[in-house]
C-alpha positions in Angstrom: -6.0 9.2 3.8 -3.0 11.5 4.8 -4.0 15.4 5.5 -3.3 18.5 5.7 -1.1 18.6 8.6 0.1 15.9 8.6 3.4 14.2 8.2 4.9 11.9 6.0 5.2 8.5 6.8 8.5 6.5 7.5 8.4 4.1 4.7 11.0 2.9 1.9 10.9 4.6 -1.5 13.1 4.2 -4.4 14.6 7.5 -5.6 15.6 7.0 -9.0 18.9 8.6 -10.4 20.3 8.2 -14.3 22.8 5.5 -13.1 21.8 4.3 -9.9 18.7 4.1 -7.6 18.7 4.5 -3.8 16.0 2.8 -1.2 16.1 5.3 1.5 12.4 6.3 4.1 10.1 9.2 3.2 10.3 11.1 5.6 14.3 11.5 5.4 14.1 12.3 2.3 11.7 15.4 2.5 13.3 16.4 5.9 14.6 19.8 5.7 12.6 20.9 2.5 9.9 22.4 0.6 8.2 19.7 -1.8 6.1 19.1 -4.2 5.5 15.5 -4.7 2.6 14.2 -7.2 1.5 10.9 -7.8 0.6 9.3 -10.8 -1.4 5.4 -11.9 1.7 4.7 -14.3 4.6 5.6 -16.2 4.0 5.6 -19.8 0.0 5.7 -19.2 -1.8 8.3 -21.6 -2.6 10.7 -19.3 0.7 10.5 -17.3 2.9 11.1 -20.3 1.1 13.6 -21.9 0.2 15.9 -19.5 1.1 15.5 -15.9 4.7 14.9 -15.7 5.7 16.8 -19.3 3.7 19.9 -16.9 6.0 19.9 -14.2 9.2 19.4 -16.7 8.2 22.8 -18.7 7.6 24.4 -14.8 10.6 22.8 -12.9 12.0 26.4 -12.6 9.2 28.4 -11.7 8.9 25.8 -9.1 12.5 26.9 -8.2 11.9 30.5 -8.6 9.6 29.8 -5.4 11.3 28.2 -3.1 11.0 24.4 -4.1 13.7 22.5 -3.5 12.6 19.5 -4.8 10.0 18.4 -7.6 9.1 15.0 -6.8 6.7 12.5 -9.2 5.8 9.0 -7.3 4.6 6.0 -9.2 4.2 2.2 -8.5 6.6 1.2 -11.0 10.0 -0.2 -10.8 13.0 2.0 -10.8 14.0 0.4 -14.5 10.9 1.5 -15.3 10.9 4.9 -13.8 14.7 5.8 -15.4 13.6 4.8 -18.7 10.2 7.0 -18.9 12.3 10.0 -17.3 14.7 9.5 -19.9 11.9 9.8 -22.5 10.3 12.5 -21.3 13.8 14.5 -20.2 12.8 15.1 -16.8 16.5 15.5 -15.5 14.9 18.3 -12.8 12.3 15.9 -11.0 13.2 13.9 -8.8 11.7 10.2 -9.9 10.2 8.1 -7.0 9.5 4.5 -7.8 7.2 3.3 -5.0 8.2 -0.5 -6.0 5.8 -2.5 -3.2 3.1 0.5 -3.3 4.2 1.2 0.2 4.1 4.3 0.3 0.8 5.3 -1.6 -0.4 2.8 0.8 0.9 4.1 3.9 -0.7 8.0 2.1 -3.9 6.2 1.9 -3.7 7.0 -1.6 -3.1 3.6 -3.4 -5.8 2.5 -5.3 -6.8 -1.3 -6.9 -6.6 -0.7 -10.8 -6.4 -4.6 -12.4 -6.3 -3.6 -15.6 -3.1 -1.6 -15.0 -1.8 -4.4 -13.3 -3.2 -3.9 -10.1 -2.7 -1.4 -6.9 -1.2 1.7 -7.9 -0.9 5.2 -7.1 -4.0 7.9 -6.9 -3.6 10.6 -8.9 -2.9 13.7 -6.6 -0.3 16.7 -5.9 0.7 17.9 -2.4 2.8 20.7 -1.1 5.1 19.5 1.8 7.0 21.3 4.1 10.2 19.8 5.8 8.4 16.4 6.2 4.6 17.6 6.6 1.7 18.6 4.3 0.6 21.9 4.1 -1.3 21.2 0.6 -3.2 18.2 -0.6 -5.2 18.0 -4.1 -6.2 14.7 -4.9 -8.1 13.9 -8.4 -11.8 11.7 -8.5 -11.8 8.8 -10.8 -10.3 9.6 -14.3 -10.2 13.1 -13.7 -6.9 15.2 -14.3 -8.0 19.0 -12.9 -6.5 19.7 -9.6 -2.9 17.9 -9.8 -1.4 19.6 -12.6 1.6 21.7 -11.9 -0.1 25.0 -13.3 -2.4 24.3 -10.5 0.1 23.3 -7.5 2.6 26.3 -9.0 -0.6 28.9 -8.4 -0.7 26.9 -4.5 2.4 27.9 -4.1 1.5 31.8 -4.4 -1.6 31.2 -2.1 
């Protein structure tokens, strides 16, 4: 599993745009920037919808007001997928990732095998990272939905 210290991986990730979606690597895209990038099992899950993204929608400009240039959420779903749910949960100000081939929760160390969401998908975790390398890591146990959220990542951020 990725650390602390560590930098992000050069794989392909999807970022999703209202009209378009781009396939560019990681580690260009956080080049140059302070991120926070959390992953999630699923768009449209329970959990996901109702708590972790909406979270980081209410804080987007907090996150701002800190020095974050980018809010990024990551989940192994298509970008189709990943427009349509950040259309219904109006997340214009994050920045939607859809890791299509689980490539890069894989290359994190952070996928994990869940068949009755369709297979391997993304961990549930939050990390700070800092022009391409992590300087904060919070990753959730099993069905657990404490140390990811952006109250607690925005609080990181002051630390």
């Amino acid at each position: 599993m990725i650390s602390v210290g560590d930098r992000i991986p050069s794989v392909d990730i999807t970022l999703v745009r209202p009209k378009e979606e781009e396939t560019l690597k990681a580690d260009q895209l956080f080049a140059g920037k302070r991120v926070v990038l959390f992953g999630l099992p699923g768009a449209f899950t329970p959990t996901c919808s109702a708590s972790h993204l909406p979270g980081f929608v209410v804080l987007a400009d907090e996150f701002k007001a800190r020095g974050v240039d980018m809010v990024a959420c990551l989940s192994v779903n298509d970008h189709f997928v990943m427009r349509a749910w950040g259309e219904q949960q109006n997340a214009e100000a994050i920045t939607l990732l859809a890791d299509i081939r689980a490539l890069l929760s894989q290359a994190l160390g952070l996928a994990v095998d869940i068949p009755g969401l369709g297979g391997v998908r993304s961990q549930r975790y939050a990390m700070i990272i800092d022009d391409g390398v992590v300087t904060k890591l919070n990753v959730e146990k099993p069905q657990k939905f404490e140390v990811s959220d952006a109250e607690t990542m925005l609080a990181a951020l002051s630390s």
